[in-house]
C-alpha positions in Angstrom: 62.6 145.4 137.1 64.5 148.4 137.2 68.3 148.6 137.0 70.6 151.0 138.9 70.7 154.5 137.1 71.1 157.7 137.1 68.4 159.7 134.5 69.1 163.2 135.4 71.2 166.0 137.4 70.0 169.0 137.8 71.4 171.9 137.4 74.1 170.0 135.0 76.5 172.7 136.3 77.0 174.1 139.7 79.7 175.8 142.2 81.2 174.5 145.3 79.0 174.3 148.3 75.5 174.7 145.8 72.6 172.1 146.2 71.7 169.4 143.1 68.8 167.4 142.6 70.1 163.6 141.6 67.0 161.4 140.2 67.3 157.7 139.1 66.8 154.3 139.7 68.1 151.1 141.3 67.4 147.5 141.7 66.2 146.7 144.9 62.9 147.1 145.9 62.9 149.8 148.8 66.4 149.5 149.1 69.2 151.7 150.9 71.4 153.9 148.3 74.6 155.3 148.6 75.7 158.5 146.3 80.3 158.9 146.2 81.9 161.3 144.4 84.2 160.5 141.7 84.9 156.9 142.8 82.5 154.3 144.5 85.7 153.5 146.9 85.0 156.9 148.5 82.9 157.6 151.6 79.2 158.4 150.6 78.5 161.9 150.5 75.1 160.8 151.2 72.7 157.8 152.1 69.1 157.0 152.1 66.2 155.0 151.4 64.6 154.5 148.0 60.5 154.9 147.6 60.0 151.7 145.8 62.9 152.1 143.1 62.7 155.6 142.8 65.7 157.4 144.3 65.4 161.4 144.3 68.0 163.0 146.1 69.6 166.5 146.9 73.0 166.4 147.3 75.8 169.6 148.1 78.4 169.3 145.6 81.6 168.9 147.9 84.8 170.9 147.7 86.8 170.0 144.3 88.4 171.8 141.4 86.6 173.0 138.9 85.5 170.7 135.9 84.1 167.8 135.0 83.3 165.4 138.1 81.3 162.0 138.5 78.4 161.3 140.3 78.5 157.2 141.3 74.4 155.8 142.4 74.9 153.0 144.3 72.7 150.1 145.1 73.8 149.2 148.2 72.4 145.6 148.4 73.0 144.7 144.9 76.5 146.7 144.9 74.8 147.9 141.4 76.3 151.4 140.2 75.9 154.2 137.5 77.5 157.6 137.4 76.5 160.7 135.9 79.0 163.9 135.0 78.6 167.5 136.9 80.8 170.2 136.1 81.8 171.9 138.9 82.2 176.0 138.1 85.3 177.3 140.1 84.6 180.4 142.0 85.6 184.3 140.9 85.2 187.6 142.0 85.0 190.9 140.7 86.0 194.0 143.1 84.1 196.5 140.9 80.3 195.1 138.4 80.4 199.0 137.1 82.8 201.4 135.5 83.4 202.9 132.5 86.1 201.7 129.1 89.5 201.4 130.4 88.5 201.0 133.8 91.0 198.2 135.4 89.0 195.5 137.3 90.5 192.8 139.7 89.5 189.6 139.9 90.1 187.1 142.0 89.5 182.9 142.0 89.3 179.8 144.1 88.9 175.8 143.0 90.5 176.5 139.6 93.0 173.3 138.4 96.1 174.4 138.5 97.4 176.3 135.6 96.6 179.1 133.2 92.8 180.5 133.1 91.9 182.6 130.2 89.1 185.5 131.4 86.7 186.6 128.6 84.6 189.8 128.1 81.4 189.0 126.4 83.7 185.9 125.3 86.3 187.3 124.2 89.7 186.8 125.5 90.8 189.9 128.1 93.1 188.6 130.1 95.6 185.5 131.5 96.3 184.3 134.8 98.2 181.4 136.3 96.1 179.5 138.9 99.0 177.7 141.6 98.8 174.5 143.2 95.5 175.5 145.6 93.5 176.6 142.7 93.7 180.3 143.6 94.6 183.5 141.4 94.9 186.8 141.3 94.5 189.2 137.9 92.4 191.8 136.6 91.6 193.1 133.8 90.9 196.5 131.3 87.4 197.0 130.4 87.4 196.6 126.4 85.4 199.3 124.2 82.1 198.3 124.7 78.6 199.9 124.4 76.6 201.2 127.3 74.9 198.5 129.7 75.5 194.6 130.9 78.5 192.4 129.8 79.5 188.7 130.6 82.5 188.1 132.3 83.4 184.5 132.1 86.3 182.7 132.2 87.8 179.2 131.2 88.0 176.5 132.9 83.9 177.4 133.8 83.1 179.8 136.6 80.0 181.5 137.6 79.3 184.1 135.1 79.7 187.7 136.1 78.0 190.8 135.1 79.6 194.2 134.6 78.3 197.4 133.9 79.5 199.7 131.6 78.7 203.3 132.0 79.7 206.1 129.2 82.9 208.7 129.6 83.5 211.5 127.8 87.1 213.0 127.2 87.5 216.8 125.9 90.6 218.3 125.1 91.8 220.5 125.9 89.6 221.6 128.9 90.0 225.2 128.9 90.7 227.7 126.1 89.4 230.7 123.8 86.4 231.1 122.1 86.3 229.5 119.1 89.1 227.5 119.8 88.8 223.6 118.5 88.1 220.8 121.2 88.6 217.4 120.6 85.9 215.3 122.1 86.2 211.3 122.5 83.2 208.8 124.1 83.1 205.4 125.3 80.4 203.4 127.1 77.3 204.7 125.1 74.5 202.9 123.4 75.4 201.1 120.4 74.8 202.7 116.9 73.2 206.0 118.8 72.8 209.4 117.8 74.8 211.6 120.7 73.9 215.4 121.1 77.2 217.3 122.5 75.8 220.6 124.6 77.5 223.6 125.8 75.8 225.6 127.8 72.6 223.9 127.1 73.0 224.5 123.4 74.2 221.7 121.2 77.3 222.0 119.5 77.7 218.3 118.2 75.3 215.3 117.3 78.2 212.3 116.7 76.5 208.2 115.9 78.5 206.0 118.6 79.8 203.2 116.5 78.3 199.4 117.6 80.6 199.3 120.5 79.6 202.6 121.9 82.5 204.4 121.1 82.7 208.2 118.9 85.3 210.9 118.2 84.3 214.4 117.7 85.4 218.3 118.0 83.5 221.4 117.9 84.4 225.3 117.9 83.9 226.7 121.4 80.8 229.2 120.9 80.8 233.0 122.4 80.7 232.8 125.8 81.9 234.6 129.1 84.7 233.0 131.5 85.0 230.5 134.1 83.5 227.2 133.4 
């Protein structure tokens, strides 16, 4: 004979308002089942009817803060129960997935627990904020040198992971002059470890290697050339 259980949630991890599949066990043949969140004293968040003792459910994961959270399988006959854990990933939102290094990026987030939430850049710390009393924050954030492409933007306590976009810049300095005159060239956002090939005019005047987080410094001697730009 079976007892009550719970053998697997899936996913183990999910946001507000997103469906999970809850599979297990309980005692009575056929019997009615009752699934509470966090306490068997709540109200169900859903019922039904076992096939035999085979109980495979889908169940919304309700409004909460995010973290840790406990799934209760009841046997309603038997008053039998087990409980599983689900994290439950608080909510953020990026107003801009694209931009270049230094770009400044707001973020915004919901169903935090109160207090501070550290938000990482391919997991590294970029950035504090204080979640209040509704689980809500404001803050952005700087883009960190990083090499052309997709980065992770995460944060702790668990969200739902973000991606952002870097794309390259180019700085030159000064941007008008004499022939022959020295200009100062700085990159960001390229591909890692890269060869780049500088043109003026169509003809190249640089070939800098972006270092492994995109980034180079260069100059080159403006060539013989007519005005305007």
């Amino acid at each position: 004979m079976s007892e009550t259980a719970i053998t697997s949630i899936e996913p183990r991890s999910a946001p507000v308002g997103a469906s999970i599949q809850v599979s297990g066990t309980i005692s009575t043949q056929d019997g009615e089942y009752a699934i509470h969140w966090d306490t068997t004293e709540s109200k169900p968040i859903v019922t039904g009817k076992a096939k035999g003792q085979e109980v495979r459910q889908t169940v919304t994961v309700p409004s909460a803060v995010g973290g840790q959270h406990q799934i209760f399988l009841v046997d309603v006959a038997e008053k039998a129960s087990a409980s599983s854990a689900l994290t439950v990933l608080a909510k953020t939102e990026l107003a801009l997935v694209t931009g270049s290094v230094g770009t400044k990026v707001p973020i915004t987030g919901a169903n935090f627990p109160a207090g501070v939430v550290s938000i990482q850049y391919d997991g590294e710390k970029v950035a504090e904020a204080n979640a209040n009393d509704k689980g809500t924050f404001r803050s952005s954030f700087t883009v960190p040198h990083s090499a052309a492409g997709q980065h992770k933007v995460t944060t702790d306590p668990p969200s739902r992971e973000h991606v952002f976009s870097v794309t390259p810049s180019l700085v030159a300095s000064p941007t008008s002059g004499t022939v022959r005159q020295d200009v100062k060239l700085e990159g960001s956002g390229f591909p890692a470890a890269r060869k780049v090939s500088v043109r003026y005019d169509g003809s190249e005047v640089a070939a800098p290697t972006a270092d492994a987080k995109g980034s180079f410094q260069a100059s080159f001697a403006v060539p013989a050339s007519t005005d305007g730009e």
